[in-house]
KOLSEGU-63305 format. One line per field, with one value per residue: x, y, z of N, C-alpha, C in turn; residue number from 0. Coordinates in steps of 0.1 Angstrom, whole numbers, plus 2048, in hexadecimal, padded with zeros to 3 digits. Layout:
BEGIN
n_u	X;...
n_v	Y;...
n_w	Z;...
ca_u	X;...
ca_v	Y;...
ca_w	Z;...
c_u	X;...
c_v	Y;...
c_w	Z;...
seq	NUM;...
//
This chain:
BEGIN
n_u	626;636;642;63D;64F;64E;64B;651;661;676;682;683;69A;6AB;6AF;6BD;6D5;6DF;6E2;6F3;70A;70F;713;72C;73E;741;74D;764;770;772;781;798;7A0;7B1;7BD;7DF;7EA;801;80E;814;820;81E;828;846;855;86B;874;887;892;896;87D;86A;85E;844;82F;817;816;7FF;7E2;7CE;7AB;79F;79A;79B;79E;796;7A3;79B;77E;76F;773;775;770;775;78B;7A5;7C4;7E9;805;826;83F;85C;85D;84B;834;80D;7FE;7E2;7C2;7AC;799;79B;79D;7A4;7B5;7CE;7E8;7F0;7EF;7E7;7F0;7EF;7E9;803;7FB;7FA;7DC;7CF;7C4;7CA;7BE;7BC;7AD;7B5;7C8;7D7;7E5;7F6;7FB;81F;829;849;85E;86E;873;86E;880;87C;85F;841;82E;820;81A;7FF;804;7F8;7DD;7DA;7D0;7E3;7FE;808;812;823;830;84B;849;869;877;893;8A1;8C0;8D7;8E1;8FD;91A;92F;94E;965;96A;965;951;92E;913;8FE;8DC;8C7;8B6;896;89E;88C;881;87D;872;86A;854;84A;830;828;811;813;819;834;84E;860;87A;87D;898;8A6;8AF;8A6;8A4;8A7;88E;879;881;87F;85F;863;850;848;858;85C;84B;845;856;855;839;843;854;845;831;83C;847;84E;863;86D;860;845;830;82C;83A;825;810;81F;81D;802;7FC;80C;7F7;7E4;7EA
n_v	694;6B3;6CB;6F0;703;721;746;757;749;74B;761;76D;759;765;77A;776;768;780;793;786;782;79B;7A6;795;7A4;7C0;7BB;7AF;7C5;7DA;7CD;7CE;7ED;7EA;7CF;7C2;7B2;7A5;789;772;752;74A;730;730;742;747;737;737;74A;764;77A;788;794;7A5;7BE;7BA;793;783;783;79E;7AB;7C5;7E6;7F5;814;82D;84F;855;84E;82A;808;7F0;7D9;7C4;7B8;7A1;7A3;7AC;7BD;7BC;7CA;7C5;7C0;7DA;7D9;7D2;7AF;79C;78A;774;76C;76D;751;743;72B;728;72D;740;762;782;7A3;7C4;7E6;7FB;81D;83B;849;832;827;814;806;7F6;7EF;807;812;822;820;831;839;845;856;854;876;892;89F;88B;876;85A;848;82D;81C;829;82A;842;858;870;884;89F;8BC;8CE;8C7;8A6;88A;870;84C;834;817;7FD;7DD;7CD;7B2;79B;78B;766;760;750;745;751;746;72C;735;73C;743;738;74D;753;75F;77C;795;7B5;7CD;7F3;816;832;853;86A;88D;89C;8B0;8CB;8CA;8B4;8AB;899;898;892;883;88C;87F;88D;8A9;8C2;8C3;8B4;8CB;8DC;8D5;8DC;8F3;90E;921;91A;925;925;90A;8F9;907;8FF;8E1;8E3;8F0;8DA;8C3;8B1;895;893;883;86D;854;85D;877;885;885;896;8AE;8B3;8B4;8CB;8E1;8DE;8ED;909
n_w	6F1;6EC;706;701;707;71B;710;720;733;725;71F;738;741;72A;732;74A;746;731;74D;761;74E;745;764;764;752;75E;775;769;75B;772;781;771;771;787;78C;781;767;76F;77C;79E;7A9;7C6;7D1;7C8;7D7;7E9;80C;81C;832;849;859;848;829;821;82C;83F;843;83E;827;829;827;818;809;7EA;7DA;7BE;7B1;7CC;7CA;7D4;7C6;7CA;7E3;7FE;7FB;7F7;802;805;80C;7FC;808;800;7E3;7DE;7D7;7D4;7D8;7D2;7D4;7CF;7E8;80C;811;7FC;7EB;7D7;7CB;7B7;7B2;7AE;7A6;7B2;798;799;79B;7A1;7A2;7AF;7D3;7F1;809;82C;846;859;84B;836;812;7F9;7D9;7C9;7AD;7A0;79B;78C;7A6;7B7;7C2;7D3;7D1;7CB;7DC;7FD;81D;827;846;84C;83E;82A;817;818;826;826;83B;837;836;829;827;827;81D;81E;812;81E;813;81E;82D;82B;848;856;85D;871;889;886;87D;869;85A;854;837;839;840;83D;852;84A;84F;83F;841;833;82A;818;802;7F3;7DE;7D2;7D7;7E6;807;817;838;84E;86D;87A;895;892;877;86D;875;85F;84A;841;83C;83B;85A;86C;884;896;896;8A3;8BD;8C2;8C5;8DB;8F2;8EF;8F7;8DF;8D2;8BB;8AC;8AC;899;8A0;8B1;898;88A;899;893;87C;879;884;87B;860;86A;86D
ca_u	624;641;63A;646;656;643;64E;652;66C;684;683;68B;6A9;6B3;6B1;6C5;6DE;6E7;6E8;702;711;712;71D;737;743;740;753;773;771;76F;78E;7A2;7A6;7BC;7C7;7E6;7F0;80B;804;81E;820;826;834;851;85A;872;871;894;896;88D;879;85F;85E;83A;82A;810;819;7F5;7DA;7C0;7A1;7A3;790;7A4;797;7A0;7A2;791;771;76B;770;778;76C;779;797;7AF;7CF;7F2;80B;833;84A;868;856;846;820;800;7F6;7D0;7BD;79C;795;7A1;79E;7A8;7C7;7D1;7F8;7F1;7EA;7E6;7F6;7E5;7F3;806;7F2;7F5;7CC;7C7;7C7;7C7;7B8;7BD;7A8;7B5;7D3;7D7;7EE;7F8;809;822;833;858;85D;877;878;86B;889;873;854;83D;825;822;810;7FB;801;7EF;7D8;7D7;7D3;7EF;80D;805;81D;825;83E;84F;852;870;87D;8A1;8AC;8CD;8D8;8E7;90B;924;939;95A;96F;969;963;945;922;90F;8F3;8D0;8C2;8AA;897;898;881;885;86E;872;85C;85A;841;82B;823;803;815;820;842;852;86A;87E;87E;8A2;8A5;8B0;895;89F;8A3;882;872;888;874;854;864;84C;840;859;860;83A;845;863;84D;830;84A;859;837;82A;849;843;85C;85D;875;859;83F;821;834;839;817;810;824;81B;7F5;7FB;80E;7EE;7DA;7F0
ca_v	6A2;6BB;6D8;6F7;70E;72F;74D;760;748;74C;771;76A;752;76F;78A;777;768;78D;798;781;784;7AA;7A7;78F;7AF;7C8;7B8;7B0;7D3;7E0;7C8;7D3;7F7;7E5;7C6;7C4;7A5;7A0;77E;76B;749;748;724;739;74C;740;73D;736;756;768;785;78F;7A3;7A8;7C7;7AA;783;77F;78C;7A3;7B5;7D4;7EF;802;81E;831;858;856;845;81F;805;7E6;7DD;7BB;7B1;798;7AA;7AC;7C6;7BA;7D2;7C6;7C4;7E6;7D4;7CB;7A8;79B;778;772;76E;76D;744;73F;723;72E;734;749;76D;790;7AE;7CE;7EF;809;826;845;848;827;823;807;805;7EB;7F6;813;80E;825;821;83B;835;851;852;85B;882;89B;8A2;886;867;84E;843;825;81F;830;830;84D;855;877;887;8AB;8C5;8D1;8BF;899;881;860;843;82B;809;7F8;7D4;7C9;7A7;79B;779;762;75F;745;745;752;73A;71E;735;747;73C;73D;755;752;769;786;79F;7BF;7D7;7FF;81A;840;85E;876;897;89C;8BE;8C9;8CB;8A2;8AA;892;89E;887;889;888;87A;89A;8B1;8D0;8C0;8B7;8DA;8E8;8D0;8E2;8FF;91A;91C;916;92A;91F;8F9;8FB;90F;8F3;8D6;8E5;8F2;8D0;8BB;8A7;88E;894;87C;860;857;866;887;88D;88B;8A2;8B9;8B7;8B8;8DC;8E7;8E1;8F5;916
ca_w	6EC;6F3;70B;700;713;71B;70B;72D;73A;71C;720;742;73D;722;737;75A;740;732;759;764;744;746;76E;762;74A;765;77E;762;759;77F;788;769;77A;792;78E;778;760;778;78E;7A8;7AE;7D0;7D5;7C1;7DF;7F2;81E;821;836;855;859;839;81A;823;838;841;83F;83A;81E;832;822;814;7FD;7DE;7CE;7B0;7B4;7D5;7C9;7D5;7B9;7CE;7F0;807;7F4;803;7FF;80D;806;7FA;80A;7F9;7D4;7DE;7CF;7D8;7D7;7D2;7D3;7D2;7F4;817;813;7F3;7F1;7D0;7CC;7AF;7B9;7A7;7AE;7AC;78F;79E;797;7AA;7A4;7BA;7DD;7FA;817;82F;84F;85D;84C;824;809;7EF;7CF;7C5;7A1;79D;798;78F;7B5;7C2;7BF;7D7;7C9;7CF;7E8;808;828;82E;850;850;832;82B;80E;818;829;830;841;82C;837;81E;82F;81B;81F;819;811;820;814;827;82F;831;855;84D;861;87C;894;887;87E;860;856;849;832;844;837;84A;84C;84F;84F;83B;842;82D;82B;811;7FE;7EC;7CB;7CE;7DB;7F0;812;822;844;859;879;883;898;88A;867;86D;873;859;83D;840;831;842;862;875;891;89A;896;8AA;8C8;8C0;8C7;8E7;8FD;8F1;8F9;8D8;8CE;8AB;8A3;8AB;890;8A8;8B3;88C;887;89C;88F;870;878;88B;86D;859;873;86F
c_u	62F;639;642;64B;651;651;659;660;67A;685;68C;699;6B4;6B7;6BF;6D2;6E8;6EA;6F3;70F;71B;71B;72B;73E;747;74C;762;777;778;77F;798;7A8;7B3;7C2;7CE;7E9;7FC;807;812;817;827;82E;842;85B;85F;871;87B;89B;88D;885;86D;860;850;839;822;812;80B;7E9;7CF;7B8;7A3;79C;7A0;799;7A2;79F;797;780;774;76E;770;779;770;781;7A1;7BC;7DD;7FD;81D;83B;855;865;851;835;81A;800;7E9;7CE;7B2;797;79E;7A5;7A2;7B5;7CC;7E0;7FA;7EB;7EB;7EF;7EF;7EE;7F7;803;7F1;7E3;7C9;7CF;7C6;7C4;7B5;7BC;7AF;7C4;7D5;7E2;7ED;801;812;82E;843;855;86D;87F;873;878;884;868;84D;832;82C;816;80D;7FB;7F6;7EC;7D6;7D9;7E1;800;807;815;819;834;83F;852;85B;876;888;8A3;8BB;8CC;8E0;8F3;911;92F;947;967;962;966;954;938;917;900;8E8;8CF;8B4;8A6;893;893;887;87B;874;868;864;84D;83B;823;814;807;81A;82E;844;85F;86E;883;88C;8A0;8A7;8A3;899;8A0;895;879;876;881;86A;858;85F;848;84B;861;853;83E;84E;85A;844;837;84C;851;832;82E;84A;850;85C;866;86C;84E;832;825;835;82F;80E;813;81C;80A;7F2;800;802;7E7;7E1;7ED
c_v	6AB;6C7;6E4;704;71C;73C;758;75A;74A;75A;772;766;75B;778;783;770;777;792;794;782;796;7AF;7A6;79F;7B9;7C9;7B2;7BE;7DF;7DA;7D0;7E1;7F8;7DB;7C3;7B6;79B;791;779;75F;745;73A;727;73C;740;744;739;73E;755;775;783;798;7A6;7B7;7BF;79F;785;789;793;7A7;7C0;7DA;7F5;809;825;844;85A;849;82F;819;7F8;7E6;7CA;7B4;7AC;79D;7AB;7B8;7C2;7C1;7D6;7C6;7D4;7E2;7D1;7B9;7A7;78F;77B;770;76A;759;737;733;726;733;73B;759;778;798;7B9;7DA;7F6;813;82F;84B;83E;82A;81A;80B;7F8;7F2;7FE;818;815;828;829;838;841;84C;85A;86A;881;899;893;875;85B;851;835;827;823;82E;83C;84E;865;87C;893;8B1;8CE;8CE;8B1;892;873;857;839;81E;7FE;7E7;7C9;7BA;7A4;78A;775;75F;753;748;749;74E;734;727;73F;73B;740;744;753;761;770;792;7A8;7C9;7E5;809;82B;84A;868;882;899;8A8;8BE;8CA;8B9;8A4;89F;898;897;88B;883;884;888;8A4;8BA;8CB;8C1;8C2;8E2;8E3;8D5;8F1;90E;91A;919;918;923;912;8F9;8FA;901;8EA;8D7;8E9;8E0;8C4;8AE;89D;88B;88B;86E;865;85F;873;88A;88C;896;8AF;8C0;8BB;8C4;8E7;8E8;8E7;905;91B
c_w	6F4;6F9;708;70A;710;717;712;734;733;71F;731;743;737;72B;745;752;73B;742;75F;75C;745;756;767;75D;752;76B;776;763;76B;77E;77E;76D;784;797;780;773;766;77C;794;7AD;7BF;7D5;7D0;7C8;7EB;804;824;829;848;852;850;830;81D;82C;842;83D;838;82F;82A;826;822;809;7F3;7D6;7C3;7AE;7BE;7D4;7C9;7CC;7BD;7D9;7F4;7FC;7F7;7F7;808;802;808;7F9;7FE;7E8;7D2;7D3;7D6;7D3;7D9;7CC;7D3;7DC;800;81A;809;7F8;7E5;7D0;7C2;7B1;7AB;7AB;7A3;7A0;797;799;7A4;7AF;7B2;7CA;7E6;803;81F;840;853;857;839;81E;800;7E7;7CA;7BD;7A4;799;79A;7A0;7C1;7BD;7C6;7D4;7D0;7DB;7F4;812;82B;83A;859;843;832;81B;80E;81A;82D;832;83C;837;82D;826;821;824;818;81D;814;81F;81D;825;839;83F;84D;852;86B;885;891;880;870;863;853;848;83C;838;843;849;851;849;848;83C;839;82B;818;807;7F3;7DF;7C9;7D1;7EB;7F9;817;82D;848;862;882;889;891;87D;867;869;868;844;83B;838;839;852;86F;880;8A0;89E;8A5;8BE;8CE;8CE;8D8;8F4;8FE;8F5;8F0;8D5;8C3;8A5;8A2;8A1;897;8AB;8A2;887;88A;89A;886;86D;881;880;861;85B;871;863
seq	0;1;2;3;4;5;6;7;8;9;10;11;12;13;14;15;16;17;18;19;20;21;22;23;24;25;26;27;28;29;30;31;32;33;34;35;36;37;38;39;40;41;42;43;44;45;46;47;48;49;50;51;52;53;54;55;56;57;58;59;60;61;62;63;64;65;66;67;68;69;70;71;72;73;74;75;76;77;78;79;80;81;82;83;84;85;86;87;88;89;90;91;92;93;94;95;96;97;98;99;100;101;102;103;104;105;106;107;108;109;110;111;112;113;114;115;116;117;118;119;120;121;122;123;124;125;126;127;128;129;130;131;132;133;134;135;136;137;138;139;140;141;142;143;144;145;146;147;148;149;150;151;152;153;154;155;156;157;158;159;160;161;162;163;164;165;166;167;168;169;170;171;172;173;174;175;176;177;178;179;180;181;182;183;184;185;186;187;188;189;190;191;192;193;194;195;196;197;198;199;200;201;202;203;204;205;206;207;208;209;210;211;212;213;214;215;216;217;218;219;220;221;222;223;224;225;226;227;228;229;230;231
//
């Protein structure tokens, strides 16, 4: 005699079938926000070099949100300098040589502990673009750097008495100031360039700099600055 199955467990089955089902949906939907059709085979990438196109060799954890609000929390991530993208895997242990890379979308941002990225579109006034390190946040003036990394291939000796080359990639760093309308400032090396980028303010700055003995040409001294300039 067959036993038939109670009424209560099929409802059950129905119901935890649609929930995973309905996760499943969730969690495409969720990713779609931020990971792009893109992918990279990294066995691709060549290590015939010195140095890194990376900011990090290695993937860490990291959150992105999407106009501020949360949307993705411990995501094994590394960020490609010289590409100017995100990569994303599935986890920190994944072995996977096929990877993601996230949209450039001024809405999203990264966070990779104490450590936030900002994506900023091409403008009229703004000719660099791409992600950026926030290195201070304000409604009014923040301070951003662009970390960029340049490929130099390698070079043949150019007699017997010289020595050949490997390819390097070398890294270099841009600061640039940040206005509350989205305008980008590129900062000079010069100090009074410097002060003379803020635009207002700056008999005050100047004053600031010289009582406080800042050294505004380093990245800590221009923080400072620019976080006294948001206080005035």
């Amino acid at each position: 005699m067959k036993k038939r199955t109670s009424p209560f467990y099929l409802v059950l089955l129905l119901l935890i079938s649609f929930t995973v089902t309905s996760q499943q949906s969730f969690n495409n939907n969720i990713e779609g926000e931020f990971i792009s059709n893109r992918t990279i085979n990294l066995k691709e990438n060549s290590t015939n070099y010195t140095g890194s196109p990376y900011f990090n060799e290695a993937f860490i954890s990291g959150n992105i949100y999407k106009n501020d609000k949360l949307i993705a929390s411990n995501k094994s991530i590394r960020y490609n300098a010289d590409k100017d993208e995100f990569e994303i895997k599935n986890s920190l242990t994944s072995n996977s040589d096929i990877v993601n890379t996230l949209f450039k979308k001024s809405s999203l941002t990264i966070k990779t502990g104490i450590k936030e990225f900002i994506f900023i579109l091409p403008t009229n006034t703004n000719t660099a673009h791409g992600y950026f390190l926030l290195l201070h946040k304000s409604e009014n003036m923040s301070f951003v750097k662009k970390i960029k990394k340049k490929y130099v291939p390698a070079q043949k000796a150019y007699n017997s008495m010289g020595v050949d080359t490997q390819a390097i990639y070398k890294e270099y760093e841009i600061y640039f100031l940040l206005d509350k309308e989205g305008n980008l400032i590129e900062l000079s090396n010069s100090k009074n360039k410097r002060i003379e980028a803020f635009g207002s303010n700056k008999k005050d700055l100047k004053a600031f700099v010289k009582k406080n003995k800042v050294h505004i040409k380093s990245e800590k001294g221009m923080k400072k600055v620019v976080e006294y300039y948001n206080s005035l």
